[in-house]
gemmi code that builds the backbone of each chain (N, CA, C; Angstrom):
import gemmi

chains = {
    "A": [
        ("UNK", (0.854, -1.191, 0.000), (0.000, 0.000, 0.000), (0.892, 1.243, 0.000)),
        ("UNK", (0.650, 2.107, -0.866), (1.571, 3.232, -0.864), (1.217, 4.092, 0.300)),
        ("UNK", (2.590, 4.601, 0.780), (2.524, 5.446, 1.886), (3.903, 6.709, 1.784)),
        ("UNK", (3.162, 7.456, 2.676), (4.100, 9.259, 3.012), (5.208, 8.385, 3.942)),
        ("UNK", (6.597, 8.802, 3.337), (7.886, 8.647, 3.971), (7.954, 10.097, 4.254)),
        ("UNK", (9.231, 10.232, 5.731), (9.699, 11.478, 5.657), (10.703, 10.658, 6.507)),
        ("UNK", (11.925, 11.556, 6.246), (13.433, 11.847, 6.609), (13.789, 13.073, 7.022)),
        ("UNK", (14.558, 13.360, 8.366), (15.522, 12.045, 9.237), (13.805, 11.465, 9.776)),
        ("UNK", (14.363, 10.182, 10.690), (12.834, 10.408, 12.042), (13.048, 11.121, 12.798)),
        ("UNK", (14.413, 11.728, 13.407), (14.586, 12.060, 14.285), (15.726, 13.212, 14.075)),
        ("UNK", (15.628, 14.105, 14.538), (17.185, 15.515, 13.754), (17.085, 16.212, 15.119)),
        ("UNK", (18.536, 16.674, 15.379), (19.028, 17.508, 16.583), (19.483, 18.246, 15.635)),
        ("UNK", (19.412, 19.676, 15.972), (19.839, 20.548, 15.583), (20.524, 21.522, 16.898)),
        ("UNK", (21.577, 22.586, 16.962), (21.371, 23.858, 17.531), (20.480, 24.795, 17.232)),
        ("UNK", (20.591, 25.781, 17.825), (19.393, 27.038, 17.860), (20.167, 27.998, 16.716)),
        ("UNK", (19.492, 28.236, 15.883), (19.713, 29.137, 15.105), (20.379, 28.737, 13.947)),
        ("UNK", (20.633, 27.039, 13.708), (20.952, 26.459, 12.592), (19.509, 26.175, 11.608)),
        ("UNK", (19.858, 25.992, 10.411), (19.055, 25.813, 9.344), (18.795, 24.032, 9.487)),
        ("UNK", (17.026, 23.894, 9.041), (17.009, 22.627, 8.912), (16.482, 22.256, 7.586)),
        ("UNK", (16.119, 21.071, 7.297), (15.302, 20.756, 6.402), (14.883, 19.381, 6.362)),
        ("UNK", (13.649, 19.180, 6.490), (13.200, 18.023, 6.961), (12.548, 17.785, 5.452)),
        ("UNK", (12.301, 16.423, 5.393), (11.956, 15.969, 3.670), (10.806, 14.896, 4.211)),
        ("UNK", (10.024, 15.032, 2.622), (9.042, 14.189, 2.896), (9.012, 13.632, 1.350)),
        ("UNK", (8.227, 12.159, 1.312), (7.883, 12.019, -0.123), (6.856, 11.424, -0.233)),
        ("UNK", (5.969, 12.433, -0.930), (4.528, 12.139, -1.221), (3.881, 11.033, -1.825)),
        ("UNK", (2.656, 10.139, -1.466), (2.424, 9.020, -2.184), (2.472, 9.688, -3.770)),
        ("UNK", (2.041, 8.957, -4.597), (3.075, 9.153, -6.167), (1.826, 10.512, -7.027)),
        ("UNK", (0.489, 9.849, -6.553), (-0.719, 10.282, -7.420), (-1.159, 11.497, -6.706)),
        ("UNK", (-0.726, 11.754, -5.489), (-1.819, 12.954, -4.801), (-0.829, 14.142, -5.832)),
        ("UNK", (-1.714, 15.211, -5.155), (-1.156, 16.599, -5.823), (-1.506, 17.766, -5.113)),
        ("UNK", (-2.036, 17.167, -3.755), (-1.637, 18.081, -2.462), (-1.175, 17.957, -1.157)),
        ("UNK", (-0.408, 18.645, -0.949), (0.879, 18.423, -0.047), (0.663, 19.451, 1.246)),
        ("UNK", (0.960, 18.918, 3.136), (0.519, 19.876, 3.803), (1.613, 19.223, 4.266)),
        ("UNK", (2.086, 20.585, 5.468), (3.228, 20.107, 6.680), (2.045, 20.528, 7.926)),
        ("UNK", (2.288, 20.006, 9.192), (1.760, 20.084, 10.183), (2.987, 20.020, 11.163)),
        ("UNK", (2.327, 20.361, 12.779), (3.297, 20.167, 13.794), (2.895, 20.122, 14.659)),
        ("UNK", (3.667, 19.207, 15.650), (2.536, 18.649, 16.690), (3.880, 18.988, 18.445)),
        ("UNK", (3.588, 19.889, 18.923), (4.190, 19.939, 20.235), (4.034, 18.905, 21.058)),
        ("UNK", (5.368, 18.591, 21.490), (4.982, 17.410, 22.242), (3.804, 17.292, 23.480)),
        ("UNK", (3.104, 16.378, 23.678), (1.701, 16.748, 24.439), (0.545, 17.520, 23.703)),
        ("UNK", (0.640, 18.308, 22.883), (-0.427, 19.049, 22.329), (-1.317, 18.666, 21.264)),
        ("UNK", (-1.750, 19.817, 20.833), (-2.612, 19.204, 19.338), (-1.429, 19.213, 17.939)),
        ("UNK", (-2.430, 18.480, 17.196), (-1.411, 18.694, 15.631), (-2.326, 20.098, 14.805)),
        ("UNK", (-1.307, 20.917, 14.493), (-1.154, 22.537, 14.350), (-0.700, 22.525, 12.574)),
        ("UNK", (-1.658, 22.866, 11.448), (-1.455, 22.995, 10.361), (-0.599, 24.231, 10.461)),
        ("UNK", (0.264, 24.178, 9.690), (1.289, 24.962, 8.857), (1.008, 25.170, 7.337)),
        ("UNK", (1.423, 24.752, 6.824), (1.246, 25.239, 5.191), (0.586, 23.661, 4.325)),
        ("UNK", (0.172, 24.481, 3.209), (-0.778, 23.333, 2.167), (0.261, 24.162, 0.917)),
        ("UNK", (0.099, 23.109, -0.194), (0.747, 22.850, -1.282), (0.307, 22.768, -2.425)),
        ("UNK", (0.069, 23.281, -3.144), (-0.738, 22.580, -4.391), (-0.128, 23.507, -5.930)),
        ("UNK", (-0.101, 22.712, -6.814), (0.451, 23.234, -7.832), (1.758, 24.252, -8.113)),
        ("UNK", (2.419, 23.741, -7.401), (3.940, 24.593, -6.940), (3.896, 25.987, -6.563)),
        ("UNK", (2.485, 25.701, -5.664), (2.809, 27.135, -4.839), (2.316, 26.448, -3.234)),
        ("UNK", (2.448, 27.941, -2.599), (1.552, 27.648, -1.271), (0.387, 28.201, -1.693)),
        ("UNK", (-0.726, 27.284, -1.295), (-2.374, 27.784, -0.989), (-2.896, 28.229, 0.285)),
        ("UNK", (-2.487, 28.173, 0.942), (-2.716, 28.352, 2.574), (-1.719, 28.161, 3.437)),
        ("UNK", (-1.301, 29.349, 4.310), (-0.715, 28.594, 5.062), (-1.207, 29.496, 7.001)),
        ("UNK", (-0.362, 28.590, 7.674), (-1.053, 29.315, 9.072), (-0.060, 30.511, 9.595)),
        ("UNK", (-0.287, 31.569, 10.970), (0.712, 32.443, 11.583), (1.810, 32.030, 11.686)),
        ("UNK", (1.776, 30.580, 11.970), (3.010, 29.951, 12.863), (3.900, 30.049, 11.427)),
        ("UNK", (3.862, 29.638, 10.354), (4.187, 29.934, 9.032), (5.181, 31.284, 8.664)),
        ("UNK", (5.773, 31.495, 9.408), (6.667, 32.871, 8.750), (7.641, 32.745, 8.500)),
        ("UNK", (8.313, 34.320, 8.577), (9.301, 33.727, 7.138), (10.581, 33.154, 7.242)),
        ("UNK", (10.461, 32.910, 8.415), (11.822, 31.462, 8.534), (11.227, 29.834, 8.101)),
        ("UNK", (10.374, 29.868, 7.709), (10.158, 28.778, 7.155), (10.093, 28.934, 5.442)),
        ("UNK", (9.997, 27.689, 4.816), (9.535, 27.507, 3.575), (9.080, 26.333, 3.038)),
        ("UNK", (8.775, 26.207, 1.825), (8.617, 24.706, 1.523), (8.860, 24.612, -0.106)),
        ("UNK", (9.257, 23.585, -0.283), (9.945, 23.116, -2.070), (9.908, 21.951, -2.500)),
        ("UNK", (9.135, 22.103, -3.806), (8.650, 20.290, -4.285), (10.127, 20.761, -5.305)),
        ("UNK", (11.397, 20.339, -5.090), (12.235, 20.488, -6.067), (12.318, 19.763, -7.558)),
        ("UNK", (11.740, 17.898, -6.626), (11.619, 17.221, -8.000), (10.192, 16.825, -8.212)),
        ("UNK", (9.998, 15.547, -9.155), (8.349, 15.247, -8.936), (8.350, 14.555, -7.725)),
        ("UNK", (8.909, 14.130, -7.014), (8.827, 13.344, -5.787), (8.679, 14.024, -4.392)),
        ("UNK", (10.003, 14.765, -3.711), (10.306, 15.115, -2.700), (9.599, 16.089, -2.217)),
        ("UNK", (9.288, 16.825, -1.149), (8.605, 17.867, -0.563), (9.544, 18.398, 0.519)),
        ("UNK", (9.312, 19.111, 0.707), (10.529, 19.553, 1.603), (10.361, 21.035, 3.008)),
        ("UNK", (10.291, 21.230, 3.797), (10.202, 21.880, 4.742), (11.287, 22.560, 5.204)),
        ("UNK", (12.090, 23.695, 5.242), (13.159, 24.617, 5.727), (12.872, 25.241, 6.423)),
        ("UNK", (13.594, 25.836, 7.928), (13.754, 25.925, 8.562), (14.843, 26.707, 8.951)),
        ("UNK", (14.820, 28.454, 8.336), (16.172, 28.911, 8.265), (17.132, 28.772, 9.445)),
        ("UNK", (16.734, 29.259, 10.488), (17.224, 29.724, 11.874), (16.586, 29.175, 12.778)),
        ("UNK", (16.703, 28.201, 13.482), (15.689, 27.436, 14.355), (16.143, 27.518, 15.209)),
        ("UNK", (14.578, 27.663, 16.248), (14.109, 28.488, 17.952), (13.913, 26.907, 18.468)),
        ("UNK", (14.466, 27.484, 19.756), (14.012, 26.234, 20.567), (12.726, 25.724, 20.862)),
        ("UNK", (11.402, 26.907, 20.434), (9.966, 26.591, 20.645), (9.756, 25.959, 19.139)),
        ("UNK", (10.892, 25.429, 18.089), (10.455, 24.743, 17.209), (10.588, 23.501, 17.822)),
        ("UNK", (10.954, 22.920, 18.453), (11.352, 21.658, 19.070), (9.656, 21.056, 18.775)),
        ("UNK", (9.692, 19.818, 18.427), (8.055, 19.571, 18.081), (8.393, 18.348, 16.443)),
        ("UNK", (7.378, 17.461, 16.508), (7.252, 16.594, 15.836), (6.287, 17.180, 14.339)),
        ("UNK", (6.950, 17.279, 13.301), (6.771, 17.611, 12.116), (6.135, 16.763, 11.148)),
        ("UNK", (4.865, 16.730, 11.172), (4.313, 15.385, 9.911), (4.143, 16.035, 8.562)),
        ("UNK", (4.149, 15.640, 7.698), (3.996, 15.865, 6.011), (3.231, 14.938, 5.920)),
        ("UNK", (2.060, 15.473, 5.197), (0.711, 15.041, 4.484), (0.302, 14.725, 2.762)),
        ("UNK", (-0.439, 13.952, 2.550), (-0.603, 14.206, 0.939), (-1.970, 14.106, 0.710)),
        ("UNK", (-2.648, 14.420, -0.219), (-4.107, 14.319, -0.574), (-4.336, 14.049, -2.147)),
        ("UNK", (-5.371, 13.811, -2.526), (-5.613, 13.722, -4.247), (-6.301, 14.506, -4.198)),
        ("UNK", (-7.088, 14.698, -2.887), (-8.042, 15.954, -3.394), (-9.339, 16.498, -2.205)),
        ("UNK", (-10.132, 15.899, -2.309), (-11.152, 16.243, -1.369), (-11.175, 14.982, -0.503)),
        ("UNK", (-10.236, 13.538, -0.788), (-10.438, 12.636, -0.006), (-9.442, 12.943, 1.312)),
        ("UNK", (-8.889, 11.722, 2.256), (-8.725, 11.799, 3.264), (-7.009, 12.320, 3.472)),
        ("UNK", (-6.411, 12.829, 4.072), (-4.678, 13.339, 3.913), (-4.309, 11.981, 4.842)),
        ("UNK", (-3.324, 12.033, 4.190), (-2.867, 10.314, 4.609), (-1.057, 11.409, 4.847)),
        ("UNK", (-1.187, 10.974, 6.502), (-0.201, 11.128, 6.930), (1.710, 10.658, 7.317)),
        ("UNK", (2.271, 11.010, 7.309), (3.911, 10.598, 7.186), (3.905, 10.190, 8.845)),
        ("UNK", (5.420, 9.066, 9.059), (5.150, 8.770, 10.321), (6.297, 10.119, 11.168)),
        ("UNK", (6.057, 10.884, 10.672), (6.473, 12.160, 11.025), (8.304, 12.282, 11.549)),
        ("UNK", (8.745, 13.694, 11.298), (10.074, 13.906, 12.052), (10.054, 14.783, 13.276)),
        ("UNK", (11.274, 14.044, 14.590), (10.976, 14.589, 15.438), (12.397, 15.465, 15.370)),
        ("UNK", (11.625, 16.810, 16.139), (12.574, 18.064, 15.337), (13.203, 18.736, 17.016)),
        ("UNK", (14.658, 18.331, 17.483), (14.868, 18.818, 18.963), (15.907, 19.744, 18.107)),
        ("UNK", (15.742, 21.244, 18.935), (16.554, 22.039, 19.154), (17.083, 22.208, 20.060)),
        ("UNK", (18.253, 22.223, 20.194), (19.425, 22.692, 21.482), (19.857, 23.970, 22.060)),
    ],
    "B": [
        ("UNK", (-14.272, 30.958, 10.944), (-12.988, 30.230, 11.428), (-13.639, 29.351, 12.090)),
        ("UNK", (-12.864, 28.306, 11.685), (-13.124, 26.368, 11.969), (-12.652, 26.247, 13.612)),
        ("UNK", (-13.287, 25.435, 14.680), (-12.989, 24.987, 15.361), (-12.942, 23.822, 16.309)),
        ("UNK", (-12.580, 22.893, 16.915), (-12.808, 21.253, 17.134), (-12.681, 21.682, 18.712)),
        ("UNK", (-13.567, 20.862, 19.527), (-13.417, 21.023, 20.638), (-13.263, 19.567, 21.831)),
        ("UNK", (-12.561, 18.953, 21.581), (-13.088, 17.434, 22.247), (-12.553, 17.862, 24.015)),
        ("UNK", (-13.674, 17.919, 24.676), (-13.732, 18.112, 25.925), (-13.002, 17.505, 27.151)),
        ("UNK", (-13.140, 16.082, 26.632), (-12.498, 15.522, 27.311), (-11.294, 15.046, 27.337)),
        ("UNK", (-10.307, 15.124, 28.315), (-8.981, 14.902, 28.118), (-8.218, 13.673, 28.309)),
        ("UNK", (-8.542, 12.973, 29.374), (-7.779, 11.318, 29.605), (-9.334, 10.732, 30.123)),
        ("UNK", (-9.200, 9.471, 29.372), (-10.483, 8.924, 29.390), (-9.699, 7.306, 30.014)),
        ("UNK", (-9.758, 6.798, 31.141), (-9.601, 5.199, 31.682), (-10.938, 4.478, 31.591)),
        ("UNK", (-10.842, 2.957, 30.566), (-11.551, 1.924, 30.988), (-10.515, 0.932, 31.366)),
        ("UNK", (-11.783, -0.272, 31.781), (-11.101, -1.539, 31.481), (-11.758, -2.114, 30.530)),
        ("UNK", (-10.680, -3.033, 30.108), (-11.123, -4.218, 28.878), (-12.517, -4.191, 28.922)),
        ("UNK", (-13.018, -4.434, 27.516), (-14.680, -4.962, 27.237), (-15.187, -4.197, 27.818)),
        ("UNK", (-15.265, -2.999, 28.354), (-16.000, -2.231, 28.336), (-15.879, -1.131, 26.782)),
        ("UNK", (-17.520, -0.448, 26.862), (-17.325, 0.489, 25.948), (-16.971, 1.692, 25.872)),
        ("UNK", (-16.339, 2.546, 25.017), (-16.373, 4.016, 25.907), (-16.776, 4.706, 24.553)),
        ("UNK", (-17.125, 6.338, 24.767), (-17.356, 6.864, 23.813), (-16.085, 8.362, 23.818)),
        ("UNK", (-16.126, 9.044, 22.556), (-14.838, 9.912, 22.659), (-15.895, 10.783, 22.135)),
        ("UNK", (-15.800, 12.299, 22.634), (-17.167, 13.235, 22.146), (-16.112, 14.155, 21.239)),
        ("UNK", (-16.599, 14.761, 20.341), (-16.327, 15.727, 19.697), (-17.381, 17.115, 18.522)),
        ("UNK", (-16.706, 18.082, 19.289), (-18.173, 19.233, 18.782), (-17.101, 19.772, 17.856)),
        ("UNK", (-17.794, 20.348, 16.764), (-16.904, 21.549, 15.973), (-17.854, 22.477, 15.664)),
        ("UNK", (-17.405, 23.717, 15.240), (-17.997, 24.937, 15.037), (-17.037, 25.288, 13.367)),
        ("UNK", (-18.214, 25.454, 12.213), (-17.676, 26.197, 11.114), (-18.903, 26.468, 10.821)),
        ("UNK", (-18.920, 28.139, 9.999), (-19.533, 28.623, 8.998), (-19.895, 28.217, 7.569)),
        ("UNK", (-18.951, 27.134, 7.451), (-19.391, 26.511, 5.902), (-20.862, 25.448, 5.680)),
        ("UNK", (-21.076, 25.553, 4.953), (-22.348, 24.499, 4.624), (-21.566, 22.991, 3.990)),
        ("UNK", (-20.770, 22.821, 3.514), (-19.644, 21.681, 2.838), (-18.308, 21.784, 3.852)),
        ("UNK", (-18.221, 20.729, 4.344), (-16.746, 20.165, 5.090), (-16.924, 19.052, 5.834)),
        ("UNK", (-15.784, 18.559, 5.863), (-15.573, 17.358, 6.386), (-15.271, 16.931, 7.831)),
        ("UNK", (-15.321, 15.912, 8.498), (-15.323, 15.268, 9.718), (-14.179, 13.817, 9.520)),
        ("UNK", (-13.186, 13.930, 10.666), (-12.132, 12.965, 10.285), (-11.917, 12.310, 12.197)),
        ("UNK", (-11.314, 11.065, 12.173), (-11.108, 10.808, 13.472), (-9.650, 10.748, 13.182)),
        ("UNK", (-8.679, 10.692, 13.898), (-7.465, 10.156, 13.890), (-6.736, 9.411, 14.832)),
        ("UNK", (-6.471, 8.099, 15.070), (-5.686, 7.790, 16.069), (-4.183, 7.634, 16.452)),
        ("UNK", (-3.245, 8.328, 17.033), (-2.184, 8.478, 17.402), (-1.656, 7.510, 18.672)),
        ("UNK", (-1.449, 6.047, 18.493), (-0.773, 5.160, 18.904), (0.887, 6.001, 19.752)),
        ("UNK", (1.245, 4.926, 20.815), (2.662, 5.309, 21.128), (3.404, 5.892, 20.550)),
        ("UNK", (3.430, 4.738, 19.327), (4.757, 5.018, 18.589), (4.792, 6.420, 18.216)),
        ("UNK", (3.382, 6.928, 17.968), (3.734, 8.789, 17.235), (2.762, 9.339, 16.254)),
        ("UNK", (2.726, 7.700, 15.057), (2.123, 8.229, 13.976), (0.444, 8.570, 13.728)),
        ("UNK", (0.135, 8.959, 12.635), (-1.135, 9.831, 12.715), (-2.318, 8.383, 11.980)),
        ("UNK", (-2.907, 7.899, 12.140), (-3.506, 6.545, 11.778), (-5.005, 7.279, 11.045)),
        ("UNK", (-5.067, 7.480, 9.890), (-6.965, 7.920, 9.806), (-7.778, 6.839, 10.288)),
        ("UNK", (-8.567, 6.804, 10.790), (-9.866, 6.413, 10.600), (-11.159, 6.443, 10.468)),
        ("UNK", (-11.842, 7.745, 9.993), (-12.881, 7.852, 9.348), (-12.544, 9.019, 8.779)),
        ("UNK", (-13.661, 9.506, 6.855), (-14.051, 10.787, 6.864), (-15.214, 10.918, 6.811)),
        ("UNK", (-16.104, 11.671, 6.865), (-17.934, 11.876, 6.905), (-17.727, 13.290, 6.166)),
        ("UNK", (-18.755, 13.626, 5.254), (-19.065, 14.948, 4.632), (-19.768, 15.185, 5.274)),
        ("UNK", (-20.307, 16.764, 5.264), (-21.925, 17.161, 5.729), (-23.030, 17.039, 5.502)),
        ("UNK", (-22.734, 16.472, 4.490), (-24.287, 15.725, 4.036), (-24.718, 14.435, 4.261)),
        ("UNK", (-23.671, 13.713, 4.695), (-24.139, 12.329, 5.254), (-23.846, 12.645, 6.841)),
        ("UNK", (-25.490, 12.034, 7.277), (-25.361, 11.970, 8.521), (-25.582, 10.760, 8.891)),
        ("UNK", (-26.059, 9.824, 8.288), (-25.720, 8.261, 8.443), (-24.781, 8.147, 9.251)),
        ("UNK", (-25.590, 7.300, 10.498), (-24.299, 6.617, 11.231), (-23.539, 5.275, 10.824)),
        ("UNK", (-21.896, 5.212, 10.939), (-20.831, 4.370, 10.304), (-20.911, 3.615, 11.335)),
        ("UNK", (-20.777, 2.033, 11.311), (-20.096, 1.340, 11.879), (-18.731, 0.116, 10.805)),
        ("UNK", (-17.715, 0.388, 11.652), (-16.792, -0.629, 11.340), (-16.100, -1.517, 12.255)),
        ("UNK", (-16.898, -2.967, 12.298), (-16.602, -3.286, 13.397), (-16.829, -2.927, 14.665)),
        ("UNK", (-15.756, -2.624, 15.591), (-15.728, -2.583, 17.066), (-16.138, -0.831, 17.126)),
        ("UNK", (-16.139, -0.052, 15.806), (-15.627, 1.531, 15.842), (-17.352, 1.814, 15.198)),
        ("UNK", (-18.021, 2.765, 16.126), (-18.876, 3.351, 15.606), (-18.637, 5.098, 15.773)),
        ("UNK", (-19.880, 5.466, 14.562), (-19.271, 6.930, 14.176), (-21.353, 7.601, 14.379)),
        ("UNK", (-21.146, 8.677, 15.057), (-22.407, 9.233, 15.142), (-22.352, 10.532, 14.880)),
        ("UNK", (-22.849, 11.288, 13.900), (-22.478, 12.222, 13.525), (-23.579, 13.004, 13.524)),
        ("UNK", (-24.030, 14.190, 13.922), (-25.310, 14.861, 14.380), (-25.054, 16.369, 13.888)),
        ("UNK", (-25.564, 16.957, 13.137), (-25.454, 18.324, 12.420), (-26.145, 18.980, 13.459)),
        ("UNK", (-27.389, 18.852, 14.337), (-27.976, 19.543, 15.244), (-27.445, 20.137, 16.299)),
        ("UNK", (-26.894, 19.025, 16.886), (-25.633, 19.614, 17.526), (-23.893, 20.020, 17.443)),
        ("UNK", (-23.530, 19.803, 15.926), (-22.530, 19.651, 15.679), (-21.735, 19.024, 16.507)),
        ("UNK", (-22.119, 17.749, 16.401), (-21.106, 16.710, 17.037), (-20.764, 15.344, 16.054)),
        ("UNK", (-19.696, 15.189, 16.256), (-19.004, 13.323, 15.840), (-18.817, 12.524, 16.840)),
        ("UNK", (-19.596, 12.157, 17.404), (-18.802, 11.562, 18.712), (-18.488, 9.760, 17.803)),
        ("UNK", (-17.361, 9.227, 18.504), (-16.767, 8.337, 18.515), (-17.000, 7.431, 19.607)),
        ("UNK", (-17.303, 5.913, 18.929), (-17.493, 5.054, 19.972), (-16.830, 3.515, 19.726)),
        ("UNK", (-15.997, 2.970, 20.772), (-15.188, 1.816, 20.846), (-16.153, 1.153, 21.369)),
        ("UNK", (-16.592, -0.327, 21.203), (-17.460, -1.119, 21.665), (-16.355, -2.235, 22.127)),
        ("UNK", (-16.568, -3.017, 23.453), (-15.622, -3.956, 23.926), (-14.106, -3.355, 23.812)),
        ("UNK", (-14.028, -2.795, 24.386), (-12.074, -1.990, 24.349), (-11.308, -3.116, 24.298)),
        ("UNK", (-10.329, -3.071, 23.879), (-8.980, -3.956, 23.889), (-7.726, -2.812, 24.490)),
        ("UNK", (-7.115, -2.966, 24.840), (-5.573, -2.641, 24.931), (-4.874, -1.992, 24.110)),
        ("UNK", (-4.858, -2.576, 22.779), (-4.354, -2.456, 22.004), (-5.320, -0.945, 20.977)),
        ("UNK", (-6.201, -0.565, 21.827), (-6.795, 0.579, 21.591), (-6.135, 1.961, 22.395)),
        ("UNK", (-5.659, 1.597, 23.211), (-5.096, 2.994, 24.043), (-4.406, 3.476, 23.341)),
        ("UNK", (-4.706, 4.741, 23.119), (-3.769, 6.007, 22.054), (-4.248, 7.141, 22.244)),
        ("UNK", (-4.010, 7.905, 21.825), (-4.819, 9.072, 21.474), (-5.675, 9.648, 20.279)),
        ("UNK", (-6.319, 10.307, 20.720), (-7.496, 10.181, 19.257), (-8.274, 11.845, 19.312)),
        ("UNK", (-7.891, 11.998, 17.765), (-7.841, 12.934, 17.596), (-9.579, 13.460, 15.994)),
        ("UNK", (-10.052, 14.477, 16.583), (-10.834, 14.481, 16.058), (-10.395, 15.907, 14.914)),
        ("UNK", (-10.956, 15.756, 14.178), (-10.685, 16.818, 12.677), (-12.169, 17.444, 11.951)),
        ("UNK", (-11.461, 18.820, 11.839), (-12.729, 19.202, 10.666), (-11.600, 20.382, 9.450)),
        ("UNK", (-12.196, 20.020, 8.273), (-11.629, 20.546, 6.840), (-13.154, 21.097, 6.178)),
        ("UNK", (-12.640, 22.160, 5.509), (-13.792, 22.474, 4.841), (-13.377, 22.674, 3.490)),
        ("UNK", (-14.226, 22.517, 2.557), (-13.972, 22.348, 1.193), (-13.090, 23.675, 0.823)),
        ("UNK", (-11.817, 23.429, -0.401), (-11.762, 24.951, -0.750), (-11.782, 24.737, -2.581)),
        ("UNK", (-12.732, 25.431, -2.703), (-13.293, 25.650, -4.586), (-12.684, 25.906, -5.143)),
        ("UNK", (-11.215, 27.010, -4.401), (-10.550, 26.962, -5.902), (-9.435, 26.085, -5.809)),
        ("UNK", (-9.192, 25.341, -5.275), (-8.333, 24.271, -5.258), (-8.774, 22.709, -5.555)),
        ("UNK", (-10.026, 22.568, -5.053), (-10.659, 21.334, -5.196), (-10.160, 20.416, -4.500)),
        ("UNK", (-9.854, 21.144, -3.092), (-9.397, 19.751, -2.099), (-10.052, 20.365, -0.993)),
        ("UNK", (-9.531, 19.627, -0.255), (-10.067, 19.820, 1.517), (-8.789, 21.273, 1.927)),
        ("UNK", (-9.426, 22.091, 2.595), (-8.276, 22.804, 3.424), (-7.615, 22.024, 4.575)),
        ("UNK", (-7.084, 22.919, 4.963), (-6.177, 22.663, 6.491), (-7.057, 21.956, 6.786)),
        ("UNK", (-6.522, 20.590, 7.885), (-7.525, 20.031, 8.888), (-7.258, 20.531, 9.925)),
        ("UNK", (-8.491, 21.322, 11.076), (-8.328, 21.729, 12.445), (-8.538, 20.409, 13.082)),
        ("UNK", (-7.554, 20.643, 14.407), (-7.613, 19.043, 14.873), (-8.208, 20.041, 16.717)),
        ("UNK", (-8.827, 18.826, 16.916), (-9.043, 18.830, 18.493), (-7.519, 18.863, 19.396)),
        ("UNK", (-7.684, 18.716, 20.273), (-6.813, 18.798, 20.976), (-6.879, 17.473, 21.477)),
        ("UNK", (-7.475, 15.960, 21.485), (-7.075, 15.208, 21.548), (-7.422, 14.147, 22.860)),
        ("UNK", (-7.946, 13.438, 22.841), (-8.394, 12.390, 24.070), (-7.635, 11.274, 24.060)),
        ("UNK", (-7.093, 11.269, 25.098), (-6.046, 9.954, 25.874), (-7.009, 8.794, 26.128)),
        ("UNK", (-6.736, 7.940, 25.490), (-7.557, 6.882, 25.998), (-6.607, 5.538, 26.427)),
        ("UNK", (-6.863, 5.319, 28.023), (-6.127, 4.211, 28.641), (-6.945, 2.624, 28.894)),
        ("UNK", (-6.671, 1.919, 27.883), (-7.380, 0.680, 28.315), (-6.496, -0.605, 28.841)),
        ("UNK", (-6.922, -0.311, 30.144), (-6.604, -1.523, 31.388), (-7.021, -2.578, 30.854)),
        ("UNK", (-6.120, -3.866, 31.259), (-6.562, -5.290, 30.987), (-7.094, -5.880, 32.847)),
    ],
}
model = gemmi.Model(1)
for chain_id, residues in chains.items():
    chain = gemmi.Chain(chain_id)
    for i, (resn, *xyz) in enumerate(residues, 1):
        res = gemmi.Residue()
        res.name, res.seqid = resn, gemmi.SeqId(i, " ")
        for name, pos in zip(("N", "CA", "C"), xyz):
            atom = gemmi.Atom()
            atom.name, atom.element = name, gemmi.Element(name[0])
            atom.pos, atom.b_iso = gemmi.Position(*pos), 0.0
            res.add_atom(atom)
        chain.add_residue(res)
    model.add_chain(chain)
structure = gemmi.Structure()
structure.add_model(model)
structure.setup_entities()
């Protein structure tokens, strides 16, 4: 059954280093979301994807972040300068469309 | 603006008993969707149901029933005979259609019910 990979599972970073966490979308969808889930909390949309742009994205979304489908495959999440309140488990999503977002088994993102 | 409210926070049974997981949302749209999600130990995000707004038919699959009530804007979720192997967390969702994209938006998620099932 095809399924959302993402890489590393797990990334340490310092504070104020650049990250980039990767995801790769099942093959057929053609919309792409990142989410983030604080440890203990709820899961917190960030940005949606569709047709090589962003369609939506949330506050938490600024401009130290980004996102890049570079090839037909990969998806990708950056992270210029990373805060220690990024510390938090990062899932990447995919959709075909109005059906269900079938989720990645997510990366966990510690800052130092 | 979309919102999920699941009230309750750590929910304990024991085995074979049933429990139910409540969830209300609040949106302005007339079209959007209803999602459960369960989040096991390990981390990952597991779907298990979507419902539109126009079906209010209640789902059963198996041990998992789905009651979905527009009157009150509720989904509540119900485990019949618990197992163990049910304790996770479970997370309820609402998306509302977006037209010019032709997908679901963002999913707002609840904040999430702990569910501990004792053997």
């Amino acid at each position: 059954e095809p399924e959302v990979t993402q890489t590393p599972s797990h990334q340490v970073t310092q504070m104020g280093q650049e990250v980039i966490l990767r995801c790769v979308p099942i093959s057929n969808h053609l919309y792409f979301y990142w989410y983030r889930q604080i440890l203990g909390q709820k899961v917190e949309f960030l940005v949606s994807f569709y047709n090589n742009e962003i369609s939506e994205k949330s506050e938490i979304f600024d401009d130290q972040f980004s996102v890049e489908r570079p090839d037909g495959s990969n998806f990708t999440l950056k992270i210029r300068s990373t805060k220690l309140e990024d510390s938090a488990m990062y899932f990447c999503a995919s959709s075909e469309g109005l059906e269900e977002q079938f989720f990645g088994p997510g990366t966990r993102l510690t800052v130092l | 603006a979309q919102k999920v409210t699941q009230a309750q926070t750590e929910i304990s049974v024991v085995e074979k008993e049933d429990v139910t997981l409540d969830c209300v949302y609040e949106t302005r749209d007339t079209t959007y969707y209803l999602f459960w999600y369960k989040q096991p130990p390990s981390g990952e995000l597991v779907f298990l149901i979507r419902r539109n707004s126009f079906d209010e038919q209640n789902e059963i699959s198996g041990r998992y029933s789905w009651n979905f009530q527009k009157s009150t804007s509720s989904f509540n979720f119900t485990i019949t005979a618990s197992q163990v192997v049910d304790s996770a967390v479970y997370f309820c969702a609402l998306s509302e259609a977006q037209e010019m994209t032709g997908a679901n938006s963002k999913l707002t998620f609840g904040k999430g019910i702990t569910l501990s099932v004792r053997p």
